[in-house]
ROLOVO-531386 format. One record per residue: y, x, z of N, C-alpha, C, O in turn. Coordinates in pm, whole numbers, plus 50000, padded with zeros to 5 digits. Layout:
N
YXZYXZYXZYXZ;...
//
This chain:
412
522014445940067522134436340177522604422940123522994421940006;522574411640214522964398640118523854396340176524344401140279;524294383940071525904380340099525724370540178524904361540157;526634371440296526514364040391527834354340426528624358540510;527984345440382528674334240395529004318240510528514307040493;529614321040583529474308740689530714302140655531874305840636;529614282540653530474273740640530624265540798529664260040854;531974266140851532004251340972532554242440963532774235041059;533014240140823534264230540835533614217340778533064217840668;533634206640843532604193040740531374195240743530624185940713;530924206140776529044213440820528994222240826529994228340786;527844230340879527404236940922525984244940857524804241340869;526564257640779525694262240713526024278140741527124281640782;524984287140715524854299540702524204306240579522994308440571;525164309340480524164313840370524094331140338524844339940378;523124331640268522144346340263522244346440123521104344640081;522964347440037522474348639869522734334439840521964330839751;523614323439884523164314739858522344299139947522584287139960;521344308839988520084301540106520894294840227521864300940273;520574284140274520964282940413519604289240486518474287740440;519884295640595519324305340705519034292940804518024294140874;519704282640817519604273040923518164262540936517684256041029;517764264740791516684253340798515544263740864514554258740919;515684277940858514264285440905514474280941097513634282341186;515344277641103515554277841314514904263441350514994257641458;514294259441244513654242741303514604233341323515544231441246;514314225241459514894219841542515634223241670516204216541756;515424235741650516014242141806517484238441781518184242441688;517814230341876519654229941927520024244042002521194247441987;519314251442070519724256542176519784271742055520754279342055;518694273441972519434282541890520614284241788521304293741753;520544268641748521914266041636523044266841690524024270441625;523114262441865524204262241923524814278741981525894283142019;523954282041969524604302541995525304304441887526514306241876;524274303841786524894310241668526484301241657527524307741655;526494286741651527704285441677529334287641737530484288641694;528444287741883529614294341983530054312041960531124317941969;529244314741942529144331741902530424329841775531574334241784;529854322341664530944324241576532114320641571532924326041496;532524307341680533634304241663534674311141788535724306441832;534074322441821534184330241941533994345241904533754353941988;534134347341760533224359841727534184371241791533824382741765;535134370141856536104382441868535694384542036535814395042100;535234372742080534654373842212533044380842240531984378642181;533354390042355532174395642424531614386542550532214384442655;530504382442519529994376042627529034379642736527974382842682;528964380442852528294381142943526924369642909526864359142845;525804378542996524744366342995525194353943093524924342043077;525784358343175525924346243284526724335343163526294324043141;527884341043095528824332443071528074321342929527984309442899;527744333242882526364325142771525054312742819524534303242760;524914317242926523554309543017524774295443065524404283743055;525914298443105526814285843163526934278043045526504266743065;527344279642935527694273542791526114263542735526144252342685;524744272642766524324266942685522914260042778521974253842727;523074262542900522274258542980523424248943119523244250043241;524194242743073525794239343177524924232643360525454233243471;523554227143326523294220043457521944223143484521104217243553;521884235443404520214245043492520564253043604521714257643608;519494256143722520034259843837518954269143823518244271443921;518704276043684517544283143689517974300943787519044306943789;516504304743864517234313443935516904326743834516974337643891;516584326843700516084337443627517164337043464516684338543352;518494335043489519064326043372519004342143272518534339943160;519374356843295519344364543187517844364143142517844366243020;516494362243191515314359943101515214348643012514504347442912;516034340443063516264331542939516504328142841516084320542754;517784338742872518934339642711518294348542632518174348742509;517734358942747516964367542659515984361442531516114364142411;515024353042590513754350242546514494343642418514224347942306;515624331142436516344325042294516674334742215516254332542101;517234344342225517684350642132517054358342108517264361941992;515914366542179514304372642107514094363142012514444365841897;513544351642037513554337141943514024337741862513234337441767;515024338641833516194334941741516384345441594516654342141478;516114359341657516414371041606514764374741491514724380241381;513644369341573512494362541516512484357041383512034361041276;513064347341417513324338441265514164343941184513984341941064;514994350041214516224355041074515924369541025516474374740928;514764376741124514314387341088513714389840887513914398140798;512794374940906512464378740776513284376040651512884377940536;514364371940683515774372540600516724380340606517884378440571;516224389940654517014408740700518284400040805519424404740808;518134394540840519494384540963519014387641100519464380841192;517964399141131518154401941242518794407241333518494406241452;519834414141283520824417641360522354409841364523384414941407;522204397041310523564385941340524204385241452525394382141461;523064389641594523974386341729523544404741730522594411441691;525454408541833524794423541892524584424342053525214417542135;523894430942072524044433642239524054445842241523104451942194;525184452842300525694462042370525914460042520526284449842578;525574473242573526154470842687526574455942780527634452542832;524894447642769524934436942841525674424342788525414413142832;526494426442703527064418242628526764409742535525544411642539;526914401142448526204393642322527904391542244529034391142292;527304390342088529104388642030528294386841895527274393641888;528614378041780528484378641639528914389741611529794395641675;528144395441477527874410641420528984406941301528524404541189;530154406441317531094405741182531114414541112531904414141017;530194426741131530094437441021528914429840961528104439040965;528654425840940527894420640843528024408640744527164404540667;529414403440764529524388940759530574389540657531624395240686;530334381940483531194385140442532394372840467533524377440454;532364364140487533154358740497532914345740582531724343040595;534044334440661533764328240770535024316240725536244317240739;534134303840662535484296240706536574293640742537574293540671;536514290340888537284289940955538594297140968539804294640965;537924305640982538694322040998539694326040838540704332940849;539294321240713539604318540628540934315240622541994321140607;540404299440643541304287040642542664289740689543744287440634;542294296940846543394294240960544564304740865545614299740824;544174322240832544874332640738545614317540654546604310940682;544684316340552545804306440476547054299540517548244300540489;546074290040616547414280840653548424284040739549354276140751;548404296840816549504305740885550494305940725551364298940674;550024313840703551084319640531551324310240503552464308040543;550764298340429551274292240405552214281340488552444270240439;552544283740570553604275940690554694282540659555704275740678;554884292240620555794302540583556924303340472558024308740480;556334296440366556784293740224557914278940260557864268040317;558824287040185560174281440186560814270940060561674262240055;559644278539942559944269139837558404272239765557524278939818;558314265639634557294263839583556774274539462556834271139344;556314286239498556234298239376554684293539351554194284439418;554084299239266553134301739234551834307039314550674302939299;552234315539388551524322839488551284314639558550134312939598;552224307539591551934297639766551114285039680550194279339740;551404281139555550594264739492549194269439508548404262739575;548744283539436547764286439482547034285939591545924280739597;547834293139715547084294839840547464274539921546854272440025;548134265639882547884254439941546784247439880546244237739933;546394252939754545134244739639544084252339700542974247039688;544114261639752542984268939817542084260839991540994258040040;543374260540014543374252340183542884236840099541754232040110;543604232740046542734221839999541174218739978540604208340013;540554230539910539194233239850538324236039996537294230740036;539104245540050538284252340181538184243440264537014240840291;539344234340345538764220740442537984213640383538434207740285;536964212240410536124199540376535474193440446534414188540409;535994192040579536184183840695536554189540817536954201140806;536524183940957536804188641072535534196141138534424191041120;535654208641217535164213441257533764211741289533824203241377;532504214641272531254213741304530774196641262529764192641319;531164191141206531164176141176529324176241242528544185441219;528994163041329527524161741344527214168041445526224165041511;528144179341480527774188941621529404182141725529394184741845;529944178541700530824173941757530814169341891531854167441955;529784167541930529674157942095529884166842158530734165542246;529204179942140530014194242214530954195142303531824199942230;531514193942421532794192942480533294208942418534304206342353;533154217142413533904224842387534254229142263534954239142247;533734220742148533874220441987535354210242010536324213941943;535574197242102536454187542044537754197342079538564193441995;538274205742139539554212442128539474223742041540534229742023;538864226242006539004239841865538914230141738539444234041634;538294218141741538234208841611539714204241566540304204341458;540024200541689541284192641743542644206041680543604202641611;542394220641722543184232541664543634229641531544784228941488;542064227241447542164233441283542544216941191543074216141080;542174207741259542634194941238544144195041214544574192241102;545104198841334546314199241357547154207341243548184203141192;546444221541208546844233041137546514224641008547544220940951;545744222040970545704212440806546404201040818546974199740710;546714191540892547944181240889548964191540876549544187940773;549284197240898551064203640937550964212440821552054214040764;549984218540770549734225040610549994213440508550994213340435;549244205740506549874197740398551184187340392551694183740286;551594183240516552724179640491553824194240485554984192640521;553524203240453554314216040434554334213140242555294211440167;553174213540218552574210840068553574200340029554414202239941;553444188140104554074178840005555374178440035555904174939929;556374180240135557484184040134558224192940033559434192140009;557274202239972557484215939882557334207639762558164210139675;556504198839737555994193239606556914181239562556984177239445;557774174639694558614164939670559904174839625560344170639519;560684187239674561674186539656561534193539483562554197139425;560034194739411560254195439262559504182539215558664182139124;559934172139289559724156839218558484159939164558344158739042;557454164339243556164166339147555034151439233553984154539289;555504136639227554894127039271553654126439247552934125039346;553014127139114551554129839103550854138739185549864135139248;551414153239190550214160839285550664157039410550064164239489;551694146639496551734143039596550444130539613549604132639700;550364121339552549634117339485547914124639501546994119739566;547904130039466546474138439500546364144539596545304142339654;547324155139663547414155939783546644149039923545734151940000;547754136739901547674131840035546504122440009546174116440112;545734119439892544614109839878543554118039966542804115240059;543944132939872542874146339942542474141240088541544134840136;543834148240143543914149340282543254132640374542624131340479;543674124440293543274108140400541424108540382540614103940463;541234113440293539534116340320539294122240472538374117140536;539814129240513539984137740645540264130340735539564130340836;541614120040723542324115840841542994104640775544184104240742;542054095140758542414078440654544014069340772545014062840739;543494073740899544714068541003545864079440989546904072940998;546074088840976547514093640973548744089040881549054089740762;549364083241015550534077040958551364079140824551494072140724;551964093440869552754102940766551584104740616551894105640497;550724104740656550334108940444549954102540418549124105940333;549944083040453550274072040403551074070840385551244066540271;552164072640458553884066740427554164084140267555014084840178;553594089240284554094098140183553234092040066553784092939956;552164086940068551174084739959551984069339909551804068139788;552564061039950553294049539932554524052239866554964045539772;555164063939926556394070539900556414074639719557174071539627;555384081839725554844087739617554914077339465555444078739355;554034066239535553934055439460554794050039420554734048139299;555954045039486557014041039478558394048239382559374043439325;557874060739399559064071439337558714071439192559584072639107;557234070139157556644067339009556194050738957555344047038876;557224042339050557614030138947555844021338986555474010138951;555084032039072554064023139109553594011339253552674011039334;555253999539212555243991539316553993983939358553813981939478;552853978139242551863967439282551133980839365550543976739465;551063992039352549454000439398550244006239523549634013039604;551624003639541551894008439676552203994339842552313994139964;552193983839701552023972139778550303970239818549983962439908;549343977339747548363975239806547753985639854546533984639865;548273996139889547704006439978548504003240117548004007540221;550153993440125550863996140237549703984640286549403987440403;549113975640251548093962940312547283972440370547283974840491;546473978840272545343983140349545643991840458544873992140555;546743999340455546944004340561547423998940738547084002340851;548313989640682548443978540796546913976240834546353985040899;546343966840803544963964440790543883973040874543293969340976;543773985540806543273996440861543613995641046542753995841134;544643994941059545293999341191544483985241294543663987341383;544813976041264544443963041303542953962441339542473959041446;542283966841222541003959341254540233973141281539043971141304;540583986041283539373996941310540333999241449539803994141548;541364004441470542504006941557542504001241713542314005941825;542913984641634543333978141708544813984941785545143987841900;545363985541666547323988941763548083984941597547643985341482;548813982941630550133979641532550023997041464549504007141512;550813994541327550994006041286552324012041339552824006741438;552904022141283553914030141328554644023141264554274015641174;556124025141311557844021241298557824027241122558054019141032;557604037641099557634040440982557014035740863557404035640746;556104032240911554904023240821555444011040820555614007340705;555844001340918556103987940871557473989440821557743981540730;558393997340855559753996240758559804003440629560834006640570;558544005740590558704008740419558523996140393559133996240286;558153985040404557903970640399559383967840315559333961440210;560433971940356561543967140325561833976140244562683973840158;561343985840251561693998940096560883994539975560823999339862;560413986240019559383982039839560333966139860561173963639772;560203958439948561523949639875562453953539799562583947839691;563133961939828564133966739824564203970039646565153966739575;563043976939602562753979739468562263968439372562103970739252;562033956439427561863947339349562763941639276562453934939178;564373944139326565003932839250566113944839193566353955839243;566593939439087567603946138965569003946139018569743936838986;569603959239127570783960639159571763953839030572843948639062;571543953938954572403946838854572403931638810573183927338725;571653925538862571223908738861572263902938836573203907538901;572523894838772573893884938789573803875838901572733877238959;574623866238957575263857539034573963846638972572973843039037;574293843238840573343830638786572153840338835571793837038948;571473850938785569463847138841569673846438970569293835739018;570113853539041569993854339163570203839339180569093836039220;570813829939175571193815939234569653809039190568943803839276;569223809839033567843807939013567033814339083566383804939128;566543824339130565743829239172565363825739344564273826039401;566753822339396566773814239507565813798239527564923794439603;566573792139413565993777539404564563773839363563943763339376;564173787939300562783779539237562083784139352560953779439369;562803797139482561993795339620561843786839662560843783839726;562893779039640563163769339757561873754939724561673745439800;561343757139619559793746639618558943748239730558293739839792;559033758639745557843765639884558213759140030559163762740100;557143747440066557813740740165556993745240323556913739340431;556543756740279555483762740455556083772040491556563780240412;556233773240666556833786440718556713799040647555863801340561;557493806040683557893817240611557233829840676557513834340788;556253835040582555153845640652555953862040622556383863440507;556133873240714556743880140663556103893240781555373892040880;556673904140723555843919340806556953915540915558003909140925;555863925241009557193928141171558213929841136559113922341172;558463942141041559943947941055560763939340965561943941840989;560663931140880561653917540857561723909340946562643901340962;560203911441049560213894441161561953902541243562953896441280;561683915841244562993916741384564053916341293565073919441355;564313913741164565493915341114566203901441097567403899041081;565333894441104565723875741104565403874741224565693862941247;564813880741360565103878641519566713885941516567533878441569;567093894341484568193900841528569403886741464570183880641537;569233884041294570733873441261570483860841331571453853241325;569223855341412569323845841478569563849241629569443839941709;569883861241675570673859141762572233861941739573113862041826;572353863941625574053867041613574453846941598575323841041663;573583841141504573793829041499574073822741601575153816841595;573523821741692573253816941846574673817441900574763807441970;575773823741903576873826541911577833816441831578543808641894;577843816841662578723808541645577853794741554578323791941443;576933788741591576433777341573575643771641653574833778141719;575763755141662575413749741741573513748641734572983738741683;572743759341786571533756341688570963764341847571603770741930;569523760741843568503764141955567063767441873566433759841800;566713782841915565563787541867564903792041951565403796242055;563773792141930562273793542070562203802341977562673802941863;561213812942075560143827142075559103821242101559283811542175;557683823842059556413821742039555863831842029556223840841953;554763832342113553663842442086552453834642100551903830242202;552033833641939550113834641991549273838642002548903841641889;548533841542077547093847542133545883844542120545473837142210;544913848142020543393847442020542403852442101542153863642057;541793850342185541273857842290539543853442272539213841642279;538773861842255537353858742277536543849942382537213846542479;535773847542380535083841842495534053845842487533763853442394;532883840842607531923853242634530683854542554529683860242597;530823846342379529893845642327530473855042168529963853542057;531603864242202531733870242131532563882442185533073882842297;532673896242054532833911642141534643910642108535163908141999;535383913642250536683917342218536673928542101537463926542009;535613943442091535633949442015535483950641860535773960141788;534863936541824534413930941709535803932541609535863922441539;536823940941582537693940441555538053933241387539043926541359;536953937141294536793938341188536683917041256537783911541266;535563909141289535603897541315536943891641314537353884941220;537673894441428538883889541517539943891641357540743882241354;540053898141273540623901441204540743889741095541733883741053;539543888841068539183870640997539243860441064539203849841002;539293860241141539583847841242541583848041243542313838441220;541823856541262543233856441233543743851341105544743844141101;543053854940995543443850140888543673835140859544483830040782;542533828140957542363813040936543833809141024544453798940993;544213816141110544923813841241546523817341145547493812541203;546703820941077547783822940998548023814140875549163813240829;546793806440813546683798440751547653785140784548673780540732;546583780440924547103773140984548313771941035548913761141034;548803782741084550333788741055551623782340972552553774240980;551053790940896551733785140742551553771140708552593767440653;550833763040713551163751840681551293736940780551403725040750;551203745340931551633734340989553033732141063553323722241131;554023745141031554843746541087555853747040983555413751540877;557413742640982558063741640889558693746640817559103756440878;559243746740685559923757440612560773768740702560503780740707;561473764540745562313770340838562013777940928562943784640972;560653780140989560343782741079559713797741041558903796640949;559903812741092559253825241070558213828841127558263826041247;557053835041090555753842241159555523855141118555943859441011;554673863341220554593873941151553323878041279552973872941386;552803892841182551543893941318552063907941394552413918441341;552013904841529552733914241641551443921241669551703932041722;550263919441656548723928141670548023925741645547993913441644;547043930741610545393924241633545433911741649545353904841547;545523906841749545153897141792546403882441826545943871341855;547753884441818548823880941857549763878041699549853885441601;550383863941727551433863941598552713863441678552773865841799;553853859741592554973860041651555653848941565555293847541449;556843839141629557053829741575558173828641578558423838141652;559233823741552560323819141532560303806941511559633803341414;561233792841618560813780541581562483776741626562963776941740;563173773141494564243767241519564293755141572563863749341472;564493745341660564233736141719564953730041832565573737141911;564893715541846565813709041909565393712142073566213710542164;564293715742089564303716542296562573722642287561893724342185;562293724442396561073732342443559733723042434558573727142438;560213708342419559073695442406558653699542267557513703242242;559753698642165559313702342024558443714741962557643716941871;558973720142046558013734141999556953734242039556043735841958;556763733142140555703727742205554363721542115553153723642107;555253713442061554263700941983554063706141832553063702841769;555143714941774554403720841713553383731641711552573732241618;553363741641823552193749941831550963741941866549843745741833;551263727241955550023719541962549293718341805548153722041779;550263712241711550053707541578548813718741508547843716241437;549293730741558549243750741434548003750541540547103756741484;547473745441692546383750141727545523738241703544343742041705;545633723141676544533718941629543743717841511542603714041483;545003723641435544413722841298543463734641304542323732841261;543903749941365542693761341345541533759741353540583763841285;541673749041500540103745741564539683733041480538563728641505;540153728841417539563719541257539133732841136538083732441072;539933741441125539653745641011538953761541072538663768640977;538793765041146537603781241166536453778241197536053774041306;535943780041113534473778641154533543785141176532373784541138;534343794641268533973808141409534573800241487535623794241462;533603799741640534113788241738534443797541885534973792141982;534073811041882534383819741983535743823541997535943834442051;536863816041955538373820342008538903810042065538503798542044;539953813442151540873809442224541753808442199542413818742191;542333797142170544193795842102545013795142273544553790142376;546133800942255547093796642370548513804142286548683810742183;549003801042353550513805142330551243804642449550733798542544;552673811242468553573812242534555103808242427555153808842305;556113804642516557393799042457558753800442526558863795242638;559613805842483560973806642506561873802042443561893800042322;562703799942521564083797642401565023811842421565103818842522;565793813842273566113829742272567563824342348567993812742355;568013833942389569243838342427569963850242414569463861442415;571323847342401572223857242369572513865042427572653876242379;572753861642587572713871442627572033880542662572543891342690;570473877842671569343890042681568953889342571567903883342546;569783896142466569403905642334569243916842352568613923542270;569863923142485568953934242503567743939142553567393950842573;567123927542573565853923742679564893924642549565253921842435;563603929242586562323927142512561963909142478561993902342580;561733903642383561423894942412560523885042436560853873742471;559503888442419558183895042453557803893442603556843886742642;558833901642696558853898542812558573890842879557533888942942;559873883142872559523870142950559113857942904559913849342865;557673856042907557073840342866557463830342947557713832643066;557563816542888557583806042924556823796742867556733796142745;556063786742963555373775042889553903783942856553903795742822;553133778642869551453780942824550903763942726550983751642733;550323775642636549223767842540547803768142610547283778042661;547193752942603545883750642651544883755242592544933756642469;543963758042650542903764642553541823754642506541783742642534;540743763442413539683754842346538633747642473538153752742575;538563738842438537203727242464535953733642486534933726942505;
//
């Protein structure tokens, strides 16, 4: 008899010795899709009705068991001359995949593994094995290509979940024997799968960082910001932008003297354009300028600006809006003054900090930061505006964000 092998994970294959069995069924959906549901259901007995509801959902046929019949006469047809005629059984009115015949099933695989391995407490041998195994065996999410399925996206959604929570089991186990390289491979593995999950970026950065590799974790934390922005469209996670300050943090020599540090200050101090910086520093210089606000005589506005499409271009265009921001940060930076902080609050939105004598001034500088964009983008489908506050002390516990004041005019 032949060896009979089913793959669902990343595709969809049935092999015989080897052979995929799938290319003999043609084009029929309505047969690929039994054999599907059957298997990912193989412990289930099905009724014809319940089979005819699944794969016929909005026929009102009044003959539905001659139907199923006739498909799976069909069906049983084609795999006959590959001794695969008995893959589906019917007993007693029923239909069910023939797992006596089947040597082995993905899925079904996978899931054994990654139970056990949820289990392992520390890192033996046995378990490196069976997580290098789960590694090899996912090679993508469930039925990849058959997916539109409504009833594939919550069993996809199952084995998806069970391999995130498997490998951060993996690299938790692999960090506490400082083994950064196969974290390192790991989680590169796994982002093939799931390039947006937060956690095995912040571990893949982590990783980087723990092996002295600051430039390649400064440019995976970009692309990952990045990522979020322009495919997303949402800010990344709390965790993701405050490693921002964990790779500062590794740049400079806890042991520095008084003298570099005083040098290292001054030859900043040449740099005469606002100060561009991630969210989670923008709230850390929003938080000492409101402690300032208290004991110095000094007045700082909140700014938010806003790029907004118009009707000759797609709000969804995200990857666009993303370059258009860039020019919009440009302009940023050099029309607003040393002193002054930015940072990008979304997609589409910056955030400003404008130390300043009254609400006229600020004013006139976001006028300044929006004519220069519309001089210098030369994409003409956005909308500059802004909103403006002045911060206060006493609603530091207030969003600030909240409450706008003042509107920026829009484009011509």
């Amino acid at each position: 008899m032949a060896k009979i092998e089913v793959f669902m994970l990343g595709q969809f294959s049935i092999l015989a010795d080897g052979e995929d069995v799938i290319q003999y069924l043609g084009n029929s959906k309505k047969k690929i899709s039994l054999l599907q549901y059957l298997l990912v259901n193989k412990d289930v007995k099905f009724t014809n009705f319940n089979l005819f509801e699944h794969l016929w959902p909005s026929d009102d046929s009044t003959n539905p068991e001659s139907a199923l019949k006739t498909l799976v006469s069909r069906l049983r047809k084609d795999l006959r001359p590959l001794g695969l005629g008995n893959l589906i059984s019917t007993k007693h009115g029923v239909y069910q995949w023939n797992d006596d015949i089947c040597d082995s099933v993905d899925i079904y695989t996978f899931s054994d593994l990654a139970t056990k391995a949820l289990t392992y407490s520390y890192l033996s041998e046995p378990a490196e094995k069976d997580f290098e195994k789960i590694l090899l065996l996912y090679q993508g999410d469930l039925l990849v290509g058959y997916d539109t399925e409504s009833w594939i996206v919550p069993r996809s959604m199952h084995y998806h979940t069970l391999y995130l929570n498997t490998i951060y089991k993996y690299i938790a186990l692999l960090s506490e024997e400082g083994k950064y390289n196969d974290i390192l491979r790991v989680a590169r593995r796994a982002l093939e799968i799931d390039k947006f999950d937060s956690k095995l970026n912040l571990e893949l950065m982590t990783a980087l960082l723990a092996l002295n590799l600051k430039t390649e974790a400064l440019t995976h934390y970009n692309y990952t910001v990045n990522l979020h922005y322009t495919q997303l469209g949402t800010k990344p996670s709390e965790d993701i932008l405050n490693f921002y300050k964990e790779l500062i943090k590794v740049e400079h020599d806890s042991n520095a003297s008084l003298q570099t540090i005083s040098e290292e200050l001054e030859n900043d101090d040449e740099n005469r354009s606002a100060f561009v910086c991630d969210y989670s520093i923008f709230k850390d210089i929003y938080r000492i300028n409101m402690r300032n606000l208290q004991r110095l005589d000094i007045t700082i506005f909140l700014g938010v600006i806003t790029l907004s499409s118009t009707g000759d271009a797609t709000d969804g265009d995200l990857i666009l809006l993303d370059k258009v921001m860039g020019f919009l940060e440009e302009s940023l930076r050099r029309n607003l003054r040393k002193g002054d902080t930015i940072s990008r609050y979304g997609p589409s939105q910056f955030a400003v900090l404008l130390p300043t004598a009254n609400h006229k001034t600020g004013a006139l500088a976001l006028e300044r930061v929006k004519n220069a964009f519309y001089k210098d983008c030369p994409i003409p489908n956005f909308i500059f505006s802004y909103k403006l506050k002045p911060l206060i002390y006493e609603n530091k516990g207030e969003d600030p964000f909240a409450v706008p004041v003042g509107n920026g005019g829009n484009r011509a």
